[in-house]
N, C-alpha and C positions, 0 to 999 in steps of 0.2 A: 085712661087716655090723658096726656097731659094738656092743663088748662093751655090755652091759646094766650099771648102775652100782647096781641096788639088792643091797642088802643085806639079810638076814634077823641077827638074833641070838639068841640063847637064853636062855633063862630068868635062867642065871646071870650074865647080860654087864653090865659095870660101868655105872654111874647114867650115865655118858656119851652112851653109847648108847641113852636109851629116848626110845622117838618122844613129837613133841612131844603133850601132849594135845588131841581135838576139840575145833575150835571150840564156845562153847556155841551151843544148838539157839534157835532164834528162838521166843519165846511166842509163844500163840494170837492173843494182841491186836496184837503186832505183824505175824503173817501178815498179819491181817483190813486194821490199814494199807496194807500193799504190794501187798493184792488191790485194794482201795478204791479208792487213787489211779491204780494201774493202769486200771481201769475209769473213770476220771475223764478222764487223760490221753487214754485210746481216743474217750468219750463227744466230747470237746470238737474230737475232729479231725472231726465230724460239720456242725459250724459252717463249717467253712473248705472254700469252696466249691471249691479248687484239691485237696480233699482226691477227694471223690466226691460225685458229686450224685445223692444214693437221697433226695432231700426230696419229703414228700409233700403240703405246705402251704406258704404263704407268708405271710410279715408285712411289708405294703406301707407303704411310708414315704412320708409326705404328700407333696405337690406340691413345696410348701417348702423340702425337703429334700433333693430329688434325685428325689423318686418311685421309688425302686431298692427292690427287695424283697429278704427274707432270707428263704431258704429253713430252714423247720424240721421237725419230724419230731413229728406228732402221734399217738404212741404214748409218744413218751418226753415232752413235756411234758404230756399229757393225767396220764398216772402221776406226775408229780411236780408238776403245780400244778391246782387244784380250779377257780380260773379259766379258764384254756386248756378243762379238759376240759368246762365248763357250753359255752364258746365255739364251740369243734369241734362237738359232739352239734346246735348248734341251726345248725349252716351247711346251708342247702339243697344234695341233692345238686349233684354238677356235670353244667351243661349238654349239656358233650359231653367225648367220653370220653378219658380221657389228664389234663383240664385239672384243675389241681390249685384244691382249696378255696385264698380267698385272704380275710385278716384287714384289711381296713383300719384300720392304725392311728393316722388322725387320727380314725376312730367309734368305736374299740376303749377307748381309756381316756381320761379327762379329760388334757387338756395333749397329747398327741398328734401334733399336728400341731407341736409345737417337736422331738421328740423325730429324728435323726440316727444314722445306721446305728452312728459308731463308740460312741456310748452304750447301741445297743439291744443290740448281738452279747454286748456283755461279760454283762449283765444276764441274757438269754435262755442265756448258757452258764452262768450259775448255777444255774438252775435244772436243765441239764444236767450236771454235774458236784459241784453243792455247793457250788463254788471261785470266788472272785472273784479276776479277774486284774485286774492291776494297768492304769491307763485307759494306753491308746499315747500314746506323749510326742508326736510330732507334729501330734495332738489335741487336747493340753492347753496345748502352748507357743506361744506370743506371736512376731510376727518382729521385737519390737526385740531388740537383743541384751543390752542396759541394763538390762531386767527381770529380774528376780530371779523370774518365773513362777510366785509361790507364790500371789498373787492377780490374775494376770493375765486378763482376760476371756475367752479360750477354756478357761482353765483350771476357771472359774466354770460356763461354758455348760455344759460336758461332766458337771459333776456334777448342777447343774440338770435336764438330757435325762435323767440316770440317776435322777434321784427322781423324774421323770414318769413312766419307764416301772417302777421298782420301787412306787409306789403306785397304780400301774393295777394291774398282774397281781397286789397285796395279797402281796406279801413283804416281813412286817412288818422282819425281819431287817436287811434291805437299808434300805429304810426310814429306819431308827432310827440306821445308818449314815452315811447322806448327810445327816442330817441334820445331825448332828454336825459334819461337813462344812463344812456350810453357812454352821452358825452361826459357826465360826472366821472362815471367809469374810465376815459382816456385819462384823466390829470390824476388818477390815484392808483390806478391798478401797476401792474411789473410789466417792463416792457414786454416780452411774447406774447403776455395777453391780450398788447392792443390791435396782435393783429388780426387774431380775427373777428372783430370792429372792423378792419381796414375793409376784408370781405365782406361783411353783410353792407358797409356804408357805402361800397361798388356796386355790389349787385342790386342793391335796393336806389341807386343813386341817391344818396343821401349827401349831397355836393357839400355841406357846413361840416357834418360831422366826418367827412371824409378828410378833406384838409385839416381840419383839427388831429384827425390821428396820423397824418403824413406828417404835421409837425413837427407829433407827439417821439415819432419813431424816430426821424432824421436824427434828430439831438440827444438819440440813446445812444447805449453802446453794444447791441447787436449788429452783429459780426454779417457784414455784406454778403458774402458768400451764403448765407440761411436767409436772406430777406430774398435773394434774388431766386432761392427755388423755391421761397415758400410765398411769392406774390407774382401777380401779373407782371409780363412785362411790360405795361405801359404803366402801372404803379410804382416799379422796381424803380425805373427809371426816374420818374417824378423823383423821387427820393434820393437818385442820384446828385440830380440837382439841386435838391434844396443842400444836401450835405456841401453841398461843393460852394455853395453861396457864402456856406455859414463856416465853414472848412476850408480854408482855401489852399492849404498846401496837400489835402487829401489827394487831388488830381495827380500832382506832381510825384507824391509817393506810391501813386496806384504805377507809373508808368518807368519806376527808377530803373527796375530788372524784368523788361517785358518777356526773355527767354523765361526766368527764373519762375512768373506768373505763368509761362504756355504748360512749361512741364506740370507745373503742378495740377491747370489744369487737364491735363491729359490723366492723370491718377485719379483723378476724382469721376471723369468719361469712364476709367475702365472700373472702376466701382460701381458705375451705373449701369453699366454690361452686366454685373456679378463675375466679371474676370480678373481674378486676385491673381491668377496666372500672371498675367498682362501688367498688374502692377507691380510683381514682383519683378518683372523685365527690365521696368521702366527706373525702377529705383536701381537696379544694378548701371543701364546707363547712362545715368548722370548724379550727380551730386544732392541733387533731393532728398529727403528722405520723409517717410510718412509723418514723422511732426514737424517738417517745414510743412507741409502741404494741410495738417491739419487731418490728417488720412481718418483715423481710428475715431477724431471727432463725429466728420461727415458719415464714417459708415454707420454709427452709432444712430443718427437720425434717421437711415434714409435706405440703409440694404438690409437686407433681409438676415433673420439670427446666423444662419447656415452660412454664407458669406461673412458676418461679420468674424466669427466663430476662425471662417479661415486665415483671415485677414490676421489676426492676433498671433496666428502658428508662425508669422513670418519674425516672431520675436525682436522686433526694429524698433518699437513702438516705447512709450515712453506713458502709460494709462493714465497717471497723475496728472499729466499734462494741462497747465490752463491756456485756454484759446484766448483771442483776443477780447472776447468779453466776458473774461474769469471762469469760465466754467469748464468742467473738465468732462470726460467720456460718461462715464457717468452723472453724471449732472445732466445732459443732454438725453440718455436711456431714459433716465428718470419722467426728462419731460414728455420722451416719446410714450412710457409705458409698456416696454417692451420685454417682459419677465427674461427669456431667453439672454438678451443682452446683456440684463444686466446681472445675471446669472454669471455669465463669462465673463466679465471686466471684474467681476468679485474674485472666480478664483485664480484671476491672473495680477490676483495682487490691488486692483482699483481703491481705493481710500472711500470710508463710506465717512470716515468726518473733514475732508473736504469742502470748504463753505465758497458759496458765492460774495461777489462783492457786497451783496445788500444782506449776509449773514444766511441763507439758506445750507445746509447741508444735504445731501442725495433723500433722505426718511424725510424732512418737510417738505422736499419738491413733490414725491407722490403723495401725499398727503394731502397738500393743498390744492393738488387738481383733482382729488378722489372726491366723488360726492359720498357722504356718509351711506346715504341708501343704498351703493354700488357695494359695500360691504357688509351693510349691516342685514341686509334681507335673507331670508330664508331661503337656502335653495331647494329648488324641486327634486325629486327623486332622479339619478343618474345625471344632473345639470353640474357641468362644472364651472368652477370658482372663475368671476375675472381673470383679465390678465392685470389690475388695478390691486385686486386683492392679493395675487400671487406676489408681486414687487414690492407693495408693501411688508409681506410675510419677510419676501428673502433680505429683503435690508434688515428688518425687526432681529432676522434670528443672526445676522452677521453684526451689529451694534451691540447685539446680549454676547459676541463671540470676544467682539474688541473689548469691548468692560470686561469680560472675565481676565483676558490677556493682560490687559493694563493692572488690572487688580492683583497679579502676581508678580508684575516687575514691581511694581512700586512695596511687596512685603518681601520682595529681595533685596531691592534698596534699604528697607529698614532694618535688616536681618543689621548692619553693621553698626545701627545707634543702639545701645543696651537699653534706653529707654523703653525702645519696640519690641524688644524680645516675646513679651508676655503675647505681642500683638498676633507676632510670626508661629508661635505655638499653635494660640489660638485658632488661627488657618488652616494649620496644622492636623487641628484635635475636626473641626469641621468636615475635613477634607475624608478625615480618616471613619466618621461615623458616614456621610452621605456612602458612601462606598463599601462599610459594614452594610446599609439598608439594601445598597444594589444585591450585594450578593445573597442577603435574605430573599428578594425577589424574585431574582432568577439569577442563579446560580451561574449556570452554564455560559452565560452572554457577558456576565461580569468576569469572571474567568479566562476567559475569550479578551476579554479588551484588556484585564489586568496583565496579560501575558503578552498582547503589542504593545503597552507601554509599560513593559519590564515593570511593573509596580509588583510581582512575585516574586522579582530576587531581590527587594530592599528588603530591610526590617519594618516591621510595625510599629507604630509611634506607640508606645506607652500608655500619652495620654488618653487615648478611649479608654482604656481601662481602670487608670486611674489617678486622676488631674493632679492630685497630689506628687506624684512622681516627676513631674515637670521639675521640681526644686532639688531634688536625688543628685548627685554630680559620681559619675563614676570615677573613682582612682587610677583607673588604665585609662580613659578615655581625653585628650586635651583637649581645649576649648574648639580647637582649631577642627581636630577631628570631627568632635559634637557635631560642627556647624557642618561640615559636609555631609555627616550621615544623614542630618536632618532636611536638608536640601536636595537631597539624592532624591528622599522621601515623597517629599513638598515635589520635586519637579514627574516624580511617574505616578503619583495620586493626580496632582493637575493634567495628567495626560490623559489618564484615565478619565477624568471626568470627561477630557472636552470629547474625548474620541464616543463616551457614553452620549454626550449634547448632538453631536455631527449625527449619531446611525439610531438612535431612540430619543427623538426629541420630547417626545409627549410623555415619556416615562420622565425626563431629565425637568421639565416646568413640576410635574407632581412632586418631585421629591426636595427642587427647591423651596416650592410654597409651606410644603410641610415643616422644614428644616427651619423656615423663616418663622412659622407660628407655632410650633410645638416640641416640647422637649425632646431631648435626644435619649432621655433614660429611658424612652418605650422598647428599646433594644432589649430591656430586661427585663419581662414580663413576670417573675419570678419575686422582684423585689417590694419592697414594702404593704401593706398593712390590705390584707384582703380585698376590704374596696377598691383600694388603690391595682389589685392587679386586673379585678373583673372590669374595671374602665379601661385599663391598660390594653388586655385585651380585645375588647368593642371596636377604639379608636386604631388599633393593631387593624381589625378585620375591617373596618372601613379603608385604611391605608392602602390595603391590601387589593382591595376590590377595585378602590381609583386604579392605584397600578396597573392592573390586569387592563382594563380599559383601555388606558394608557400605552399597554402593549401592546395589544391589538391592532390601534391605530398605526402603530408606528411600522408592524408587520404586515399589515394591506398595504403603507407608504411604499417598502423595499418591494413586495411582491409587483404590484402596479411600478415601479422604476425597470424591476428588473422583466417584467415582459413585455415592457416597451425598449427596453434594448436588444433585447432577446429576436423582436420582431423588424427593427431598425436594420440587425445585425443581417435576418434573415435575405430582409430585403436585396441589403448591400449584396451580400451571396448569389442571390440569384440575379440581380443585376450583371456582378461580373461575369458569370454562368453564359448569360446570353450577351455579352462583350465578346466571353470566347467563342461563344458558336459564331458569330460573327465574322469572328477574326479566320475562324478554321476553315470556315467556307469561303475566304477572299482569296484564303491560300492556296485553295484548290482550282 
């Protein structure tokens, strides 16, 4: 056993020896802190459902929102909020027995139905603990990466959702907090964002911070006709007049062509019907036309895909078009987040590098209203993707369509400096191995696309075979010839790819990433020095295996397209089906 190493000493033992003195003893006020927070920290693990689920209540979140309830505990908010407990006392017992009282919180407080679990938890543990924690970053952040997130749109929402639900359950504290908040948020955020501020500072009567954003907006340059269906009419109005204070000949030019303003309003009425019939009427009589009126803007916001969709067949329309506050049909989908829409204004030509006045493009508008968590989370089995996630995808893969386009006018441009020649090969020799690997892959589908874009009755470029042959000059061939044979080439390989990008995208990102990190001699598995081929091989058979993956995905994609048209079409069919029986029996 090991000797013991304490020591005693005696009275008289030198200043060396004397033990250090106790620590000093903790005041009562600070016990009373490390009991407090203690009970704070226990209180708030009460929230987190992964904790224990002893909830004797719930607070149901609108349809809107997910409809997912938060379990809470009405002893502990009854005792600490006068709200909850008037609430609780007048809920009718429950039905049957076990089923817990349940709070609808789009009936429960004014704003309600905007209000989202991650802004309700934090708020309801306030009044559980005292303590406001700080809002979850993946809540508040944006998924461009360019933003600086200090007034980025999810970053806005989330305070928004938490001043709905702190002026419902009347915690002034809170309150008085987000407001502050907010109002930072007015002088720095974009304008659309300030409005809805406008709404939460009406419904929650927030009289400072309201006037501050009717300021805010009067003296932007969002476009009247969006303010007036997307705000009260007695705010709409406010705002009429401050513009008109501050604007004084705005009155005079609202009233120059009151016919020309009726008609247009009449198109915009029968859009709001969903009768594109009606607007195609109305443009035959009289001189309007859907971009005096702004037509393809407004449907863009505010009708439904299927009408908008129609709206475009009347081929009148002008997509590029900027409204009066810069922004074009898309830019507007964008904001709405409307996959469908903005699907159609893509393939009818819509511009995705279009920018607003303050430099946004259509990919940073959805972007900066995405909350990163809206994209990055896991989905459940059978759950489908956003419509956040979808918009961003279709823009992503039509920006990767324009860069490739632009990136072959501009090596036909240089085909004519000899400088670039080596450049134009080069694209050349690229174009010609991606599309040797397609056909290693699968054979049949490359074959298939080689044959719609005629790339089987051109010649083969040489150079795959062998770079040195670039410098060769045929005796029969003149330069002039050269350049077109080669150009024939370059133009049904570049078709070929994009038509391989449009119909197997997920095979099309593998064989780029590959092409961008690994040589092109794996083509030859035959060639150099033993080790070199059993690698060759390996990196072959992982290639390979991506691929197939790759293909897979892309072949559930068409499968799933094509038996949703398949069942669309059906629909249409038996639709008209019972049109005719209709019809045959009127006749009768």
């Amino acid at each position: 056993m090991e000797a013991s190493t304490i020591s005693f000493s005696s009275p008289s033992s030198s200043p060396q020896s004397t033990p250090p003195p106790p620590p000093p003893r903790a005041t009562p006020t600070e016990l009373e802190a490390v009991r407090l927070r203690r009970l704070s920290d226990n209180l708030e693990r009460l929230l987190d459902p992964a904790f224990l689920d002893c909830a004797d209540a719930e607070v149901a979140l609108a349809a809107g929102k997910g409809g997912a309830a938060v379990g809470v505990h009405r002893c502990i908010l009854a005792a600490r909020s006068a709200f909850f407990r008037d609430h609780f006392a007048s809920l009718p017992p429950p039905a049957a027995f076990g089923e817990k009282p349940r709070l609808e919180l789009a009936d429960l407080v004014p704003g309600g139905r905007h209000i989202g679990q991650d802004a309700l938890v934090p708020v309801l543990g306030y009044l559980y603990t005292g303590r406001l924690k700080s809002a979850p970053q993946d809540a508040t952040v944006c998924m461009d990466d360019a933003c600086g997130h200090g007034a980025c749109r999810p970053a806005i929402d989330f305070v928004v959702e938490s001043m709905y639900a702190a002026s419902g359950f009347q915690i002034s504290e809170l309150v008085s907090l987000f407001q502050r908040r907010l109002s930072d948020f007015v002088s720095t955020a974009l304008d659309e964002d300030v409005v809805p501020i406008v709404h939460v500072a009406s419904t929650c009567e927030l009289q400072d911070l309201l006037n501050q954003s009717l300021q805010r907006i009067a003296v932007s340059s969002l476009d009247s006709r969006y303010l007036e269906k997307e705000l009260p009419d007695d705010i709409y109005c406010k705002i009429k007049e401050i513009r008109q204070s501050v604007f004084h000949d705005e009155s005079e030019n609202a009233i120059l062509d009151p016919e020309h303003e009726k008609r247009v309003r009449n198109i915009l009425k029968a859009l709001d019907s969903d009768d594109v019939d009606l607007v195609g009427l109305l443009l035959k009589e009289s001189a309007v036309t859907l971009d005096d009126a702004f037509a393809v803007h407004y449907a863009a916001a505010y009708c439904e895909p299927k009408v908008f969709a129609e709206l475009l067949k009347l081929n009148s329309a002008n997509v590029n078009l900027k409204n009066n506050s810069g922004y074009t049909p898309l830019h507007i989908a964008c904001m709405r987040r409307e996959p469908d829409i903005i699907l159609s204004l893509v393939e009818r030509g819509a511009s995705v590098m279009e920018r607003t006045p303050d430099g946004r493009d259509a990919f940073t508008i959805c972007k900066r209203l995405t909350r990163e968590k809206d994209c990055n989370r896991k989905l459940e089995k059978c759950e489908e993707k956003s419509k956040a996630y979808l918009c961003i995808d279709i823009l992503e893969q039509e920006l990767k369509r324009k860069s490739f386009i632009l990136d072959q006018i501009s090596i036909e441009e240089s085909i004519a400096t000899p400088l670039l020649v080596d450049n134009f090969h080069m694209r050349l020799i690229n174009l010609e191995n991606r599309v040797a690997f397609a056909r290693i892959f699968f054979p049949s589908e490359a074959k298939l696309v080689m044959r719609i874009a005629q790339a089987d009755s051109t010649e083969e470029f040489a150079g795959i075979r062998n770079f040195s042959k670039l410098k060769e000059v045929d005796l029969n061939e003149t330069p002039t010839m050269q350049n077109k044979r080669l150009r024939e080439r370059l133009d049904a390989l570049t078709k070929t790819v994009e038509l391989g990008r449009r119909y197997f995208p997920h095979c099309s990102d593998v064989l780029d990433k590959f092409l961008i990190e690994e040589s092109t001699d794996l083509i030859y598995l035959e060639t150099g020095t033993p080790e070199d081929q059993h690698l060759k091989r390996m990196r072959f058979s992982e290639l390979k295996e991506d691929v197939r993956k790759a293909f897979t995905k892309d072949k559930a994609a068409v499968t799933a397209i094509a038996s949703s048209a398949s069942s669309s079409s059906s629909s249409r069919y038996e639709g008209r089906g019972r049109q005719s029986n209709r019809k045959s029996k009127q006749s009768r």
